[in-house]
N, C-alpha and C positions, 0 to 999 in steps of 0.2 A: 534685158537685164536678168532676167529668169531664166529657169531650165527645170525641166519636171524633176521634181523632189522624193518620191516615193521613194523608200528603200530597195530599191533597186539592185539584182544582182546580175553580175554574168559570168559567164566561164570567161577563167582568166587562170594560164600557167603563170605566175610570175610576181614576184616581188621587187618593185622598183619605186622613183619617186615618180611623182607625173604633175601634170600643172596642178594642182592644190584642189581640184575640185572632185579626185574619186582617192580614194584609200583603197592600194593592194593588197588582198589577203591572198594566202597558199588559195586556189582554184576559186579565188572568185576576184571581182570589184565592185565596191560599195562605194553608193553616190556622198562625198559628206554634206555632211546638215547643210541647210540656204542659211544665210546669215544675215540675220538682221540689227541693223545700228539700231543703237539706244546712245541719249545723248541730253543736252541740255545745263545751265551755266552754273557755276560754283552755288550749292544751297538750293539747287531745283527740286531734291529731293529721288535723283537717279537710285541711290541705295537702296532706299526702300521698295520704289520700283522693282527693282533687281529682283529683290525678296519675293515678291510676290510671281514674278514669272517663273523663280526658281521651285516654287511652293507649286508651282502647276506642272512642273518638271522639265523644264525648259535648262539648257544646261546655259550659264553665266560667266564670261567673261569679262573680267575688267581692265582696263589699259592703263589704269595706274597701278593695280594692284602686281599686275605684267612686269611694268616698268623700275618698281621697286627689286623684284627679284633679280629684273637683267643686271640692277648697277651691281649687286653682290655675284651672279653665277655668269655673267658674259665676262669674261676678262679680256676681249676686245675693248668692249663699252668702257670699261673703270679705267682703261689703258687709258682711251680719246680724250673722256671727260677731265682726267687728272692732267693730261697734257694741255686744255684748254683752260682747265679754270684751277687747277693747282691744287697740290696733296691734302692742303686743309680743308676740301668737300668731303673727304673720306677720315673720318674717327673711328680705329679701332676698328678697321675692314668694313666698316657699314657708312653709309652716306648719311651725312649732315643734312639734311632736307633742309632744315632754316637758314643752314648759310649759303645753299646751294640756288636758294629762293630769293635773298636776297641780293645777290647777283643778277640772276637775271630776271626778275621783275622791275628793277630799275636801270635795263638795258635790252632794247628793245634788238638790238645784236644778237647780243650776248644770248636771250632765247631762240631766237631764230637759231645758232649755231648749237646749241643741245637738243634742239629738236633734230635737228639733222643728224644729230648724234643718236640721240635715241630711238627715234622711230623707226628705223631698219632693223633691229633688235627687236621691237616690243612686235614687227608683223611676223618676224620667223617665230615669234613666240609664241601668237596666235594661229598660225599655218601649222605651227607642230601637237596646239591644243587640239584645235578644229578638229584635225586628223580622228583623233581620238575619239571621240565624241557618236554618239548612235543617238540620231533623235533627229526630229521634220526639220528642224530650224535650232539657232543656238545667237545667243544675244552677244552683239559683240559691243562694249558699255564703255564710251567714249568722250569726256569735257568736251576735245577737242576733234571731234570724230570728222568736220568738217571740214579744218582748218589744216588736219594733218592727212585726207585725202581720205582716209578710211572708208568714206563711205562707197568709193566709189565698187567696191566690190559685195556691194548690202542691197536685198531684194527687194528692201524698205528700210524706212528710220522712223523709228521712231522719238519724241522729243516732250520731256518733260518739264512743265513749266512751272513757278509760282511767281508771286508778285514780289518784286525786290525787296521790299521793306519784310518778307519772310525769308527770301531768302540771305537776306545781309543777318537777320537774327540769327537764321541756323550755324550759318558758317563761323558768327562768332561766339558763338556757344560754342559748336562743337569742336573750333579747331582752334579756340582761344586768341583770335585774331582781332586787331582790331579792323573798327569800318571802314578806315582808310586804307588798310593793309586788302580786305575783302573788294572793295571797291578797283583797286590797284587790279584785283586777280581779273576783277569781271573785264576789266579795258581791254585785258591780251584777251578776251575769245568773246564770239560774236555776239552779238546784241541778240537776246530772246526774238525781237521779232523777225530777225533774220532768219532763225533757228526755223520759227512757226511757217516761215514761210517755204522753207525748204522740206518738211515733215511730210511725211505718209500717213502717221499717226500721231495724236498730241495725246498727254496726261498730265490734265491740273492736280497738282499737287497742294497746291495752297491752300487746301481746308476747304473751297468752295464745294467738293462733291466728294461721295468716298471713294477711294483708289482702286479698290479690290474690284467691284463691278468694270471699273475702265478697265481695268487689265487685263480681266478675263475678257471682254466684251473683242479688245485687240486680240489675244491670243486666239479666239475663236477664227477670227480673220485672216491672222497668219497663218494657222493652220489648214484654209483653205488657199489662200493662196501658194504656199510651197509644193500643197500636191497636185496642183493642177501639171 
C-alpha cells in the first residue's frame, strides 16, 4: 500500500495527466503527498482533530466540505441529483441540505443512489486538490471514508472516537438536530467499533485524554512512515 514519500524529483520534459500519484511540472515530477484517511461517526469530534493536524501543517481535506461545492460548481452533479430527487433540493442555485436529508435518511435507496451520484465528483475533487498540495502526507477527512471505498487508496486511517452519549450532545448542539434525527444519521454509517477495528490509528476524543499530545504523538508516525 505504500511507496517512498520523500519529495522526490526527476527529470521530466513534459506536462500531462498520469495515474494520480506524481504531479508534472515543466522539467521535472513530484511524488504527491501519501494520504492518509481521517474518519469517524457523526459528533466524533473529526473537526477539531482536523485543526490540529492543520496547526502542525499538514494540509486538510474534507469530503463534505468537497461535496458541498461539487452540488453548486459540478453541473453534472446538480443535473443527476435534480433528475433523481427533483428541482425542490435546489433553492435559489444552492442545495437544500434539510430537504435533501430528509429524503434520503429515510430511504435507505434513495442514499445509496446519491452516493452514487456524489462520490465520483467529490474523488476528482480530491485528485485535482491532492495534485496541488507540497507536503509528506495530506489528510483526506471522511464520515464515510469506509463505506464509500476511500480508504482504499490511504497509507493509513486514522479514527476518531467519543462515547455516544458525547457524541449525540455535540451533534445536537451544533447541528440543532434532534436525538432521533442524530441517532437516524449514526444507523447509515458504521458502528465505532467497526471503525476501531479497521484504524492504524485511533484519537479519543471524549474528554478522557487531551487531543493535542494524540495527534502530534500520530503525526510524528506518519511522518515516519511516508518517508520510508
Amino acid at each position: 500500500m505504500m511507496c517512498g514519500m520523500r519529495q522526490n524529483y526527476f527529470d521530466f520534459c513534459s506536462v500531462e495527466q498520469n495515474d494520480g500519484n506524481s504531479v508534472f511540472e515543466a522539467g521535472a515530477v513530484r511524488r504527491a503527498p501519501q494520504v492518509i484517511g481521517l474518519t469517524g461517526g457523526i459528533g466524533a469530534g473529526k473537526t477539531t482533530v482536523c485543526r490540529i493536524f492543520e496547526s502542525l501543517g499538514v494540509p486538510v481535506w474534507s469530503a463534505d466540505d468537497a461535496a458541498k461545492r461539487c452540488y453548486v460548481e459540478d453541473v453534472e452533479l446538480r443535473g443527476s441529483v435534480v433528475a433523481r430527487f427533483g428541482p425542490a433540493v435546489f433553492v435559489a442555485g444552492e442545495l437544500d441540505r434539510e430537504a435533501l436529508a430528509k429524503l434520503v435518511f429515510e430511504d435507505a435507496a434513495a442514499l445509496e443512489d446519491l452516493n452514487a451520484l456524489v462520490h465520483p465528483a467529490v474523488a476528482r475533487s480530491f485528485s485535482s486538490w491532492r495534485a496541488g498540495r507540497d507536503a509528506p502526507y495530506v489528510i483526506r477527512e471522511a464520515a464515510i471514508l469506509f463505506e464509500s471505498g476511500s480508504n482504499a487508496d490511504c497509507a493509513a486511517v486514522v479514527v476518531v472516537t467519543a462515547p455516544e452519549a458525547v457524541r449525540l450532545a455535540r451533534a445536537t448542539s451544533r447541528d440543532g438536530l434532534t436525538q432521533e434525527a442524530v441517532r437516524t444519521r449514526m444507523a447509515h454509517q458504521w458502528p465505532e467499533s467497526q471503525l476501531i477495528e479497521r484504524a492504524d490509528h485511533l484519537v479519543d476524543s471524549g474528554g478522557r485524554l487531551p487531543l493535542v499530545p494524540q495527534v502530534v504523538q500520530i503525526h510524528e508516525e506518519l511522518l515516519a512512515l511516508v518517508s520510508k
